[in-house]
C-alpha positions as CSV (number, residue, x, y, z in Angstrom):
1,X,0.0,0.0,0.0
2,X,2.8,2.8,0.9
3,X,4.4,1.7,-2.2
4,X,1.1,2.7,-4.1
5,X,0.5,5.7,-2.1
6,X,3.8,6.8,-3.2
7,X,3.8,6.4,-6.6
8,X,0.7,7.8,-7.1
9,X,1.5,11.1,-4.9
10,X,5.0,11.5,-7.1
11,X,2.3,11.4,-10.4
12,X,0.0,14.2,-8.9
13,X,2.9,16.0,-8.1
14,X,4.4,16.3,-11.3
15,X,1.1,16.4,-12.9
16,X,0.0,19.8,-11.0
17,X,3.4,21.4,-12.3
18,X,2.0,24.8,-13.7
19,X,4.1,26.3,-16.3
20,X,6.2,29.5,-14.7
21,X,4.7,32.5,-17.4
22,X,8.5,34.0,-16.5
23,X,9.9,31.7,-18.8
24,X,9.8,33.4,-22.2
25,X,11.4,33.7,-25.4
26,X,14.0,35.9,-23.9
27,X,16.7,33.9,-25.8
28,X,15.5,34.6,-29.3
29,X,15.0,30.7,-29.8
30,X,13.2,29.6,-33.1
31,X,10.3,28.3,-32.1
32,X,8.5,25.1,-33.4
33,X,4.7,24.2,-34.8
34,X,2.6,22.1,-32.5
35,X,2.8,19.6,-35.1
36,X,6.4,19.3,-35.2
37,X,6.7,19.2,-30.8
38,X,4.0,16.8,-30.9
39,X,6.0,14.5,-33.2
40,X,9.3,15.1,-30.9
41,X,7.2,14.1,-28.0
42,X,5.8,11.1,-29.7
43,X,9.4,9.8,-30.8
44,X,10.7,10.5,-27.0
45,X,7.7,8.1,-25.7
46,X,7.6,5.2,-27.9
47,X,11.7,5.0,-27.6
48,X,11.4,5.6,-24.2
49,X,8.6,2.3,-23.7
50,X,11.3,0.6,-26.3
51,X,14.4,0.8,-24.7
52,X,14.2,1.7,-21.4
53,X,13.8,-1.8,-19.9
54,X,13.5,-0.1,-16.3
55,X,11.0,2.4,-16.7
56,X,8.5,0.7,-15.0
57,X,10.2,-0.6,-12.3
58,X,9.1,2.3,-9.7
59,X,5.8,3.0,-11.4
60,X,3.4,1.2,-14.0
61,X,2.6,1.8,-17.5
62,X,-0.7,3.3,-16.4
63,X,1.3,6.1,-14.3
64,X,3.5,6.4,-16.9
65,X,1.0,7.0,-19.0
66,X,-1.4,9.2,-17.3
67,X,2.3,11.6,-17.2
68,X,2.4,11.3,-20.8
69,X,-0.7,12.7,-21.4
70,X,-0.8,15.3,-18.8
71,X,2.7,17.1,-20.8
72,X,1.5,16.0,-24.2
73,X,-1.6,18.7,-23.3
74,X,0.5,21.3,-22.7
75,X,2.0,21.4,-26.0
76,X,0.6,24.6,-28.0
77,X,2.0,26.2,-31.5
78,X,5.0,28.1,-31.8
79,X,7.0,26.9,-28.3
80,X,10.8,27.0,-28.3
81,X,13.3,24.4,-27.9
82,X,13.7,25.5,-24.3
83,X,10.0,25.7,-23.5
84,X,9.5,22.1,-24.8
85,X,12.4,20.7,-23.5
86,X,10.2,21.9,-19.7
87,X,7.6,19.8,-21.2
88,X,9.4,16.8,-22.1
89,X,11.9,16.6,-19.3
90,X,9.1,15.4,-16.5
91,X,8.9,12.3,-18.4
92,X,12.8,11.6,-18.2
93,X,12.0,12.3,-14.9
94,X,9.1,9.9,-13.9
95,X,11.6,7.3,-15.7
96,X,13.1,7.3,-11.8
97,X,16.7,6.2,-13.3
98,X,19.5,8.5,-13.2
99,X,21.5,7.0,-16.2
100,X,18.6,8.4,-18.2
101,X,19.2,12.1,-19.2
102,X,17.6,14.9,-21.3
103,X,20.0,17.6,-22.9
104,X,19.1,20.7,-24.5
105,X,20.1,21.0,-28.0
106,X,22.9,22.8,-29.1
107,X,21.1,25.8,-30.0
108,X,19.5,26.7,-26.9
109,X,22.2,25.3,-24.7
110,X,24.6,28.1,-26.4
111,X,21.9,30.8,-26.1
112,X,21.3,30.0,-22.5
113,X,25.2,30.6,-21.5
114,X,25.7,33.6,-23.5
115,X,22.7,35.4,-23.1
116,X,21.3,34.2,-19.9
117,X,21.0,36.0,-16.7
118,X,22.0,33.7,-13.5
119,X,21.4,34.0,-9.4
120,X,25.0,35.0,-8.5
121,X,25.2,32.4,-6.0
122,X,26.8,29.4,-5.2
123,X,24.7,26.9,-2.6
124,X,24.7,23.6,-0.5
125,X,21.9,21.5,0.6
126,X,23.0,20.2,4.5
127,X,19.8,18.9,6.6
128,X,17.2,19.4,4.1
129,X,18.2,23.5,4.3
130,X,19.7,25.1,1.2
131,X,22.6,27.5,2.3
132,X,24.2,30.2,0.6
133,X,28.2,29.5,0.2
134,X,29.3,33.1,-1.2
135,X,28.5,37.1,-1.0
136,X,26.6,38.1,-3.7
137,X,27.9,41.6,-3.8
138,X,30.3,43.2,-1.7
139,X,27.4,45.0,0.7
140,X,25.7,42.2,1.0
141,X,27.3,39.4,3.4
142,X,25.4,36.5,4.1
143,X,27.8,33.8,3.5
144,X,26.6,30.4,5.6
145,X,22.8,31.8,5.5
146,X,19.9,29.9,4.7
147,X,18.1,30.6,1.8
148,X,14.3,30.9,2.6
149,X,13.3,32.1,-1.0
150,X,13.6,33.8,-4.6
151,X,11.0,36.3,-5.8
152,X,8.2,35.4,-2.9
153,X,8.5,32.0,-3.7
154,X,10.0,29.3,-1.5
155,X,13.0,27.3,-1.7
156,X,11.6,23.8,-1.1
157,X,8.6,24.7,-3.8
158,X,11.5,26.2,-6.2
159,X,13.5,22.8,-5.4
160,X,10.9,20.3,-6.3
161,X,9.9,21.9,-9.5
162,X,13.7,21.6,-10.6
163,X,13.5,18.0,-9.3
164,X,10.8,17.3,-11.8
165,X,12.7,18.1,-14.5
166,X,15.9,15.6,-13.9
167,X,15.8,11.6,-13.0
168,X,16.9,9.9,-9.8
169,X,16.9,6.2,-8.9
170,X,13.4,6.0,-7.8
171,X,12.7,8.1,-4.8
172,X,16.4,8.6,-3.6
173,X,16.7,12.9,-3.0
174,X,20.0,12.8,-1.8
175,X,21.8,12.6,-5.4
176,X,19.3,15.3,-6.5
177,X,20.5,17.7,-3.5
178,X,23.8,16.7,-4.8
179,X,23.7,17.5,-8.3
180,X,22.0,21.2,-7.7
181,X,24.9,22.0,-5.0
182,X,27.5,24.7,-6.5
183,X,26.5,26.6,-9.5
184,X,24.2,23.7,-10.8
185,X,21.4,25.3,-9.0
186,X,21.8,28.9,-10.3
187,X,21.8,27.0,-14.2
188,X,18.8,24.4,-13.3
189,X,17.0,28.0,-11.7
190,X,17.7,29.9,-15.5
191,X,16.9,26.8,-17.4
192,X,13.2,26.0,-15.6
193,X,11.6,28.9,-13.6
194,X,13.3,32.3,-14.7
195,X,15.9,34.8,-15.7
196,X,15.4,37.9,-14.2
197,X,17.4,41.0,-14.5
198,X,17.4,40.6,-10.4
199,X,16.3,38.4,-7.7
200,X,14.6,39.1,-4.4
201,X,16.0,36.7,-2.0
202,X,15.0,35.9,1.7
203,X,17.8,34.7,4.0
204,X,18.1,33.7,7.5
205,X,21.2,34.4,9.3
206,X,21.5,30.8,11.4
207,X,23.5,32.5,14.6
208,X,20.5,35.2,15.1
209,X,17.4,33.5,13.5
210,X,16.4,36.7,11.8
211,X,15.4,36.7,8.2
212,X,16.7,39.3,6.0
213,X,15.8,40.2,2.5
214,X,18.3,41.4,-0.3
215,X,17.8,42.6,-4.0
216,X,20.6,41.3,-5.6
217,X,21.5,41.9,-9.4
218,X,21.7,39.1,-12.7
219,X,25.0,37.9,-13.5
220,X,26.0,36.3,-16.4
221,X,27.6,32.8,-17.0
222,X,31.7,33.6,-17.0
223,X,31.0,35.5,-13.7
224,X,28.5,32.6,-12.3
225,X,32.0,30.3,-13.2
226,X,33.9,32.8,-11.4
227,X,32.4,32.4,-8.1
228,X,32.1,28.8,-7.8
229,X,36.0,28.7,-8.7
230,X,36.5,30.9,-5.9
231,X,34.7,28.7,-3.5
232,X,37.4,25.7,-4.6
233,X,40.6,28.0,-4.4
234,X,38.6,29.1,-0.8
235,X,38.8,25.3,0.1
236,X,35.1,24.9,0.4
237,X,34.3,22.8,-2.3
238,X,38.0,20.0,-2.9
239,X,38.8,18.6,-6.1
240,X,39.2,15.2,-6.5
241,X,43.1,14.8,-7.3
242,X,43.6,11.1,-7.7
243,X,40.9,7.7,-8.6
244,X,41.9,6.3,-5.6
245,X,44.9,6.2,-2.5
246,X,44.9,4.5,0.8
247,X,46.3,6.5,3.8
248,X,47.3,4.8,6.9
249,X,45.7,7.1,9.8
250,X,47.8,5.4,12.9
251,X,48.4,1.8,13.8
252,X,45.0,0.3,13.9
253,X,43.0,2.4,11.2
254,X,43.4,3.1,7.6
255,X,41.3,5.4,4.7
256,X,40.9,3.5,1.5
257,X,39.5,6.2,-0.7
258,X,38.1,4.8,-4.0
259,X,36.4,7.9,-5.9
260,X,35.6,5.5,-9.0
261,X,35.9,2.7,-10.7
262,X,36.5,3.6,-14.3
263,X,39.5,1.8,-15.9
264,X,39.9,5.0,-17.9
265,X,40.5,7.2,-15.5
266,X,42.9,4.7,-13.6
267,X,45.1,4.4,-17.4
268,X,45.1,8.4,-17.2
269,X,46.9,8.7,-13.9
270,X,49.0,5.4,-14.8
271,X,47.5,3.1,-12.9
272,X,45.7,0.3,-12.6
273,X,42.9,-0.6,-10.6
274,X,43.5,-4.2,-9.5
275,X,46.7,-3.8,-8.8
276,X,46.2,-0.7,-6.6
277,X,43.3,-2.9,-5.1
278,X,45.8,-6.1,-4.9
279,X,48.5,-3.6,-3.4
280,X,46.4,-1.6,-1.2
281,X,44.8,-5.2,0.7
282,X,48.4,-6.5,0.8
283,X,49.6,-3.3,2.7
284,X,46.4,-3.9,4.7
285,X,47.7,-7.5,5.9
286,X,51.5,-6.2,6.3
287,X,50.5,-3.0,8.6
288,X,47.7,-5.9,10.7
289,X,45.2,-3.1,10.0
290,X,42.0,-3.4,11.9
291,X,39.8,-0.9,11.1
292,X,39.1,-0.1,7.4
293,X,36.9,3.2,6.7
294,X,36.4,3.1,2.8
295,X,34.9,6.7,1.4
296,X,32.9,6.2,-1.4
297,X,31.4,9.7,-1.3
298,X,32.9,10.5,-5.1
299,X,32.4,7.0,-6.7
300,X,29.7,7.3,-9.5
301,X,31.1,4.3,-10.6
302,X,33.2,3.1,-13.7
303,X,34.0,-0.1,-15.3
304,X,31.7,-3.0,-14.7
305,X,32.8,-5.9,-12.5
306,X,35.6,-3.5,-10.4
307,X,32.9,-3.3,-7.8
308,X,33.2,-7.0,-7.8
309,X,37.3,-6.9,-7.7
310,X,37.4,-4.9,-4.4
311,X,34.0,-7.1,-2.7
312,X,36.4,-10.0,-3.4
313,X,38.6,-8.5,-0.8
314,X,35.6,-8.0,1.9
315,X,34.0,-11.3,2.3
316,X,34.5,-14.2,2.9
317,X,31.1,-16.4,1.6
318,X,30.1,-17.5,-2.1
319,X,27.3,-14.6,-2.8
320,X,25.2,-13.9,-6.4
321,X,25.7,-10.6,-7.5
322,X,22.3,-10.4,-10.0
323,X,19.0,-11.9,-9.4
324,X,19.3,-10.8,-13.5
325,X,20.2,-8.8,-16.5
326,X,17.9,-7.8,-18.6
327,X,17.8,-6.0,-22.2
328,X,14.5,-4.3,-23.6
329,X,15.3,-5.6,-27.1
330,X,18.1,-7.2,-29.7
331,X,17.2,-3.9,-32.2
332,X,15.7,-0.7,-32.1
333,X,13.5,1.2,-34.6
334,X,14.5,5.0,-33.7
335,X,18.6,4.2,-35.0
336,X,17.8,7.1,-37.0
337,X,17.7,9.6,-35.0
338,X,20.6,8.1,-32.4
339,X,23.8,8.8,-32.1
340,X,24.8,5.3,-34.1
341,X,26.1,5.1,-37.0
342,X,26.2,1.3,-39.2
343,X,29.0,0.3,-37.5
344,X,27.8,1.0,-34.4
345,X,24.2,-0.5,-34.8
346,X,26.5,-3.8,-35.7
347,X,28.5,-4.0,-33.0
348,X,25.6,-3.4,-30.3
349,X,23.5,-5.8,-31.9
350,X,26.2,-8.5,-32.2
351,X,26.8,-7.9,-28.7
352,X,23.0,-8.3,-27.5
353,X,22.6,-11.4,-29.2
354,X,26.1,-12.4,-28.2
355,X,25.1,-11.7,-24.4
356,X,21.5,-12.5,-24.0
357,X,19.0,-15.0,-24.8
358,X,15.2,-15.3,-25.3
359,X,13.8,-16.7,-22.0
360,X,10.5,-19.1,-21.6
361,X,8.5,-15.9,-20.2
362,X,9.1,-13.4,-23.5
363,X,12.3,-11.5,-21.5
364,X,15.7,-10.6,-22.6
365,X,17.8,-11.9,-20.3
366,X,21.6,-12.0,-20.0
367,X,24.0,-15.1,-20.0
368,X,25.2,-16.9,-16.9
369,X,28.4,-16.4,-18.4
370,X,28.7,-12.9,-19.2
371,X,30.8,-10.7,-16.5
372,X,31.2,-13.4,-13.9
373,X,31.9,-11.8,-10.3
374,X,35.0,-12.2,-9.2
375,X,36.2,-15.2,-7.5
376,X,36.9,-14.4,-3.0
377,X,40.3,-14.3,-2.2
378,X,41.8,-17.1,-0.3
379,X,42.6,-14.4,2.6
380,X,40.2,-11.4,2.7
381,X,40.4,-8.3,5.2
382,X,38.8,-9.6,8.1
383,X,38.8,-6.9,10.4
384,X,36.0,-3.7,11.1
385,X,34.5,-2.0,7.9
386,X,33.3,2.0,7.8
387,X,31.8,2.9,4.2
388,X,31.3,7.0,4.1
389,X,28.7,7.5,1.5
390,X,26.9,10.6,-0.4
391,X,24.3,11.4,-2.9
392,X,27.5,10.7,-5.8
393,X,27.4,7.4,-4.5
394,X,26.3,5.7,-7.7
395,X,25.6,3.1,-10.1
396,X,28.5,1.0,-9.4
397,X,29.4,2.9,-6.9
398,X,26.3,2.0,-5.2
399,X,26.0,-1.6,-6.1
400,X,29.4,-2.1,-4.0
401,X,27.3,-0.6,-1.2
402,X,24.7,-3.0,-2.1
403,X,26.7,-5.7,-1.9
404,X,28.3,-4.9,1.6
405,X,24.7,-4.5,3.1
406,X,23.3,-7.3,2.0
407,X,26.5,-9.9,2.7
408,X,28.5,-8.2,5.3
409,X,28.2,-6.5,8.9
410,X,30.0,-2.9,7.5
411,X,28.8,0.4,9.2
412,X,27.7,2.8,6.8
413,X,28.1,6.3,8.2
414,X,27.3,9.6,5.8
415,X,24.3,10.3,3.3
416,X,22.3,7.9,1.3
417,X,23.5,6.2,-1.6
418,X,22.4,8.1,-4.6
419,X,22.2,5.0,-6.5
420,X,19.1,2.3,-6.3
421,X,19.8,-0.5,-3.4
422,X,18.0,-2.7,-6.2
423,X,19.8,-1.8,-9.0
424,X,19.7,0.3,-12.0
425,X,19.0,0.8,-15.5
426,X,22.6,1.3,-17.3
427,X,24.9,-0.5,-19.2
428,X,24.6,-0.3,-23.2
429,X,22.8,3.2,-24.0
430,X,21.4,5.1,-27.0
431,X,21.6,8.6,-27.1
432,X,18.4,9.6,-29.0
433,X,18.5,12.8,-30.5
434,X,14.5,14.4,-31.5
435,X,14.6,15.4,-35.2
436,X,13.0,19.1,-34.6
437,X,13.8,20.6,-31.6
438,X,17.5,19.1,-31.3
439,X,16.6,17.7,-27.8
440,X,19.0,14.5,-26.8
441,X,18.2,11.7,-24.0
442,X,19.9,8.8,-23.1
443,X,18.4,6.1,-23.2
444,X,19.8,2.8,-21.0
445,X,18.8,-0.7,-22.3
446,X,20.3,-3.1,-19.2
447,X,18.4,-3.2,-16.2
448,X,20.6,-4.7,-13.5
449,X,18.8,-6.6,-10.7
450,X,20.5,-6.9,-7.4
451,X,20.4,-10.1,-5.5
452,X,19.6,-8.2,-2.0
453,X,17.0,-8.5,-0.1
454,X,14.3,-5.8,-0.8
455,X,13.1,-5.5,3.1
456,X,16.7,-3.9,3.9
457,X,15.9,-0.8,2.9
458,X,12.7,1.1,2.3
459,X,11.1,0.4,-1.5
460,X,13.2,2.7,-4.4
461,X,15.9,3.8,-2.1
462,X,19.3,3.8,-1.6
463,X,21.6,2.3,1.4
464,X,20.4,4.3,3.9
465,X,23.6,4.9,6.7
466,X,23.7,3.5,9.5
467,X,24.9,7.1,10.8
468,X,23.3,9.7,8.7
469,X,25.8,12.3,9.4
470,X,26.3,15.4,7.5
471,X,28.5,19.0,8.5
472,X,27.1,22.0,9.5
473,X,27.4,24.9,7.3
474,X,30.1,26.4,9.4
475,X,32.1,23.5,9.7
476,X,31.3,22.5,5.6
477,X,32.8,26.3,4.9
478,X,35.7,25.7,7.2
479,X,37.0,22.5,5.1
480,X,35.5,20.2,8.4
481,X,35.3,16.3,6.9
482,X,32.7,16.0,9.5
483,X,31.9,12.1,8.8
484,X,35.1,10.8,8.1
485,X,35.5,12.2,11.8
486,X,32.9,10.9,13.1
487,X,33.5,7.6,11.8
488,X,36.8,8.0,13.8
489,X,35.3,8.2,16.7
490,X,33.3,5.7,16.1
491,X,36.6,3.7,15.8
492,X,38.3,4.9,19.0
493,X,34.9,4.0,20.8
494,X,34.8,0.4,20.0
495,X,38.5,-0.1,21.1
């Protein structure tokens, strides 16, 4: 029943979306008959119930449907690219998988950067609040304030009609806070609710609990850049310098920091990832470590099966990574209008057939053979395991965390996983590109079903921490790594 209840309030709330009359043709976009958005929005349906073999895992075609509808009404003659794409986008949305994206074309995307006018701030989302992380102009301090709301209209009302125009893995928020922190919001705010020439803001200063309210003026792109680049030279917001490093933190305790899992990015900084992963366990063993904290707070994941590599390590019972893999079809009709070429087309549809097979029941399903997990090591790391997690936990970033709820004891201390506890949609993908408008989605074909047990967590969520820690605003501005602290505490407790 809460599983209905859900689904059906996440369809009325994207169906009483109203479209913001601030959003004009401020751009000077070209701007499209009904009949040619209609046939854009058509095309992005029917490839959408073709290919996306997950889209009804968190709702069902009937909720799916009554979505399409509800946007396909609010097509009218002569929209722009930009207008339509805040039609189509809900239904990426409602598609609850966050390897399935919607672009703006070229056009628009150009005309938005150059010619659009920007909130000149830079924000984080800690305990549901939405701070702001820089002054706006040099009279105006309010650096670590809350932001209450733009124009009269609140923040968590502003948030969640931005939220309905992006996909998460079904109901997890946390990699939706995630993506909007930085400048991401200030783009999101331009793109789907307006571009003033200047915003009224409400702010609350979090020391007095007194609001305050600023007029503060339109910046443009290169000076939006400007600020968020400040915030990294500040030390508030840290690059990530290497794909992974282990640091021994005294005798008993070590930090195996793994911020993905891509082979690529491993080759870049010449290395490789089982080796490091070999090397790192080994040094483990040598040192008699005790205590391992991994931080996973970066890893949006990578290559497939290195998720399986380091698990090796970390247990030390047979387990079954997938219940199944499953494809939504050998061939597509929409090639096209894709981003393959002949070529291409060949080699994915060798691979499919290569991979998958025509079950009893009508699906697709993958090979027993295909991607095997890796084999446990004869001596695994046997001591205490921390994972520190975030909303960039991901994909197979968060099928690692998966794997460690379901088979081991680990502590998870941080923010949920932004990636499904089930699963996910990913794997091969189409990039469909709609013939009028220039609008691009990607469009996943795998879904990936986890062998876990779906009581661990609640329905269409993440791994949720054992310790949901997060900073506070003053010690996230001071550079504070408030849960890999915690968890260090944690350590020294239980010695």
């Amino acid at each position: 029943m809460k599983k209905i209840l859900l689904l059906l309030l996440s369809v009325l709330v994207i169906c009483c979306q109203k479209k913001d009359d601030s959003i004009k043709n401020d751009l000077g976009l070209k701007t499209y008959s009904k009949e040619q958005l209609t046939e854009d929005f058509d095309l992005l349906t029917n490839s959408l119930k073709e290919a996306h073999t997950g889209l009804y895992w968190y709702s069902t075609e009937q909720q799916f449907d009554s979505i399409v509808k509800a946007q396909r009404n609010k097509i009218t003659d002569s929209l722009n690219s930009l207008e339509f794409y805040n039609i189509t986008a809900p239904l990426v949305a409602f598609a609850k998988e966050d390897h399935c994206d919607i672009y703006l074309d070229e056009t628009a995307k150009k005309a938005l950067l150059k010619n659009g006018k920007f909130l000149p701030l830079s924000v984080i989302t800690l305990q549901d609040k939405v701070y702001v992380l820089n002054n706006p102009a040099p009279d105006i301090d309010i650096k670590g304030y809350q932001l209450l709301a733009i124009n009269n209209k609140p923040i968590k009302d502003i948030y969640t009609s931005i939220y309905n125009t992006f996909a998460a893995d079904g109901f997890v928020k946390s990699s939706k806070y995630r993506y909007l922190d930085g400048r991401k919001f200030a783009i999101e705010y331009a793109k789907t609710i307006a571009r003033p020439d200047t915003f009224e803001i409400t702010v609350l200063n979090p020391e007095t609990n007194k609001e305050k309210t600023y007029e503060i003026t339109a910046v443009d792109i290169i000076t939006l850049v400007r600020i968020n680049k400040a915030l990294y030279k500040e030390g508030v917001f840290k690059s990530v310098e290497v794909p992974a490093k282990l640091d021994i933190t005294d005798n008993s305790t070590a930090v195996l920091t793994i911020n993905t899992f891509s082979n690529d990015d491993y080759e870049e900084e010449g290395m490789n990832f089982k080796t490091f992963i070999e090397n790192s366990f080994s040094r483990l063993k040598t040192l008699n470590i005790k205590n391992l904290i991994i931080d996973l707070r970066e890893n949006g994941g990578g290559t497939e099966g290195n998720e399986d590599y380091i698990f090796s390590y970390l247990t030390n019972k047979p387990y079954n990574k997938y219940k199944y893999v499953q494809a939504s079809a050998f061939s597509y009709s929409f090639y096209k209008y894709s981003d393959y070429d002949a070529e291409d087309i060949e080699e994915l549809e060798t691979d499919l057939k290569k991979e998958h097979y025509l079950a009893d029941d009508g699906r697709i399903l993958r090979k027993a053979d295909v991607n095997i997990p890796t084999a446990i090591q004869p001596d695994p790391f046997t001591g205490n395991v921390y994972l520190l997690t975030s909303g960039w936990t991901y994909s197979g970033g968060a099928e690692f965390c998966s794997l460690m709820k379901e088979h081991t004891n680990a502590v998870f201390v941080g923010e949920e996983t932004g990636g499904g506890f089930l699963g996910n949609t990913s794997g091969y993908s189409i990039e469909l590109t709609l013939p009028n408008t220039g609008i691009a989605v990607d469009l996943p074909l795998l879904k990936f079903v986890l062998d876990v047990s779906e009581n661990k967590v609640p329905y269409g969520r993440g791994v949720i921490p054992d310790h949901k820690i997060q900073p506070t605003i003053n010690e996230f501005l001071k550079g504070y790594d408030t849960p890999l602290e915690y968890t260090k505490k944690l350590i020294a407790k239980s010695n």
